[in-house]
C-alpha positions in Angstrom: -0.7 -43.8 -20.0 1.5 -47.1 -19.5 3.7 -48.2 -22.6 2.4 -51.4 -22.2 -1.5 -50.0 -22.4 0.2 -48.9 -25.9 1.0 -52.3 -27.5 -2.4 -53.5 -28.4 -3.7 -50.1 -30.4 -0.3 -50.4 -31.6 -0.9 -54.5 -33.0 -4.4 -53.6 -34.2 -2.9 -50.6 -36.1 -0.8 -52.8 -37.7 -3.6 -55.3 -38.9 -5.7 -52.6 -40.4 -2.0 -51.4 -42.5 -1.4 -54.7 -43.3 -4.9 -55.5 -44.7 -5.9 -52.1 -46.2 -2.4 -51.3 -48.2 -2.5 -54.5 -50.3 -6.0 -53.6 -51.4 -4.8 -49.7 -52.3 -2.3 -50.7 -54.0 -4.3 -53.2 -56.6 -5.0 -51.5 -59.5 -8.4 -50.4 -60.5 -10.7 -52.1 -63.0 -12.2 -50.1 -65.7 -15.8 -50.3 -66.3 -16.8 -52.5 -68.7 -18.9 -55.4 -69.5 -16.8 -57.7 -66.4 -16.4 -54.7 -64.3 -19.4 -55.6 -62.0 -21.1 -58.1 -64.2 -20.9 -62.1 -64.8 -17.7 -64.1 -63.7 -16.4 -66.6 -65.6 -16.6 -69.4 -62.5 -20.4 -68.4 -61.5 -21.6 -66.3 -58.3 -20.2 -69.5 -56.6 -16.6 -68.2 -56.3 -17.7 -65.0 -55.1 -19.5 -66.2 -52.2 -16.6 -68.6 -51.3 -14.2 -65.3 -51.8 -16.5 -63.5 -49.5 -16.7 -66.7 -46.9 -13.0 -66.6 -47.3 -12.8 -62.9 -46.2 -15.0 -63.3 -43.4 -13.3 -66.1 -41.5 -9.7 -64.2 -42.3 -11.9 -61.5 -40.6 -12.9 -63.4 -38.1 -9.6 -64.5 -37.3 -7.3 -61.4 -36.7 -10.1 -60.2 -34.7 -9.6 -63.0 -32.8 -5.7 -62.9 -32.4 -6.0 -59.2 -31.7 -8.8 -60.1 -28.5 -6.6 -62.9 -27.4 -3.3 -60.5 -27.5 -4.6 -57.7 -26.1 -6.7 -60.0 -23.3 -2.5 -61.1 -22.5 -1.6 -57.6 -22.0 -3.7 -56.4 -19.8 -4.1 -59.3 -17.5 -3.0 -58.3 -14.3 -1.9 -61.6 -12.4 0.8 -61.4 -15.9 2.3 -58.2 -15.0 2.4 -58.0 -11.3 3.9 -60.3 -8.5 1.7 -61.6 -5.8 2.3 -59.8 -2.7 4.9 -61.7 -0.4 2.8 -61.1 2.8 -0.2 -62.4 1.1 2.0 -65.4 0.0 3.2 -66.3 3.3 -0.5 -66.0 4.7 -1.7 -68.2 2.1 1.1 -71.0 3.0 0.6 -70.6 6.6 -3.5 -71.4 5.9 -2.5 -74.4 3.6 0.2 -75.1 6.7 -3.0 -75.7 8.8 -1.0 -73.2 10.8 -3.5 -70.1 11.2 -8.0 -71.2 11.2 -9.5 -69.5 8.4 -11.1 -67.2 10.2 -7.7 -65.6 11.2 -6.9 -66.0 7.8 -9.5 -64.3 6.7 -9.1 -61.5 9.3 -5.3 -60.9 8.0 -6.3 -60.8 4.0 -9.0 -58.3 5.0 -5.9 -56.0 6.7 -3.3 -56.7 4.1 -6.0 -55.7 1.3 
């Protein structure tokens, strides 16, 4: 397996850490009468904290998809073939008819 194949189970690894260990690390509440039972600012700050929670959610999901689309695109990574480049400026040359073109790609492939 490539190093680079690596990174991204690596980044979302390091999401999960950075999300879950600030959580453990909280205290817990005792159970009592607030434990689990009326808040002082209504059931409306709870569903905003929960709305809030869902689009951070939403979010590093996103940025981990968008990284690890980066990282394994190919045409990032690899150079185009130099033969395949020098056919392609010879067709946009006018220089070779596409079906020769054609023809060439199909044996350089």
């Amino acid at each position: 397996m490539r190093t680079w194949r690596i990174l991204p189970l690596l980044l979302v690894a390091a999401v999960v850490l950075s999300e879950a260990i600030p959580a453990l690390a909280q205290p817990m509440r005792p159970f009592g009468p607030r434990a689990f039972g009326a808040h002082p600012h209504g059931p409306w700050i709870l569903a905003a904290f929960g709305l809030f929670m869902l689009l951070r959610a939403l979010v590093v999901i996103g940025l981990v998809v968008l990284v690890w689309r980066l990282l394994s695109a190919r045409g990032l990574w690899q150079r185009p073939d130099s033969a395949t480049q020098v056919l392609r400026e010879r067709y946009a040359r006018g220089e070779i008819a596409e079906e020769e073109y054609r023809k060439r790609l199909e044996t350089l492939a």
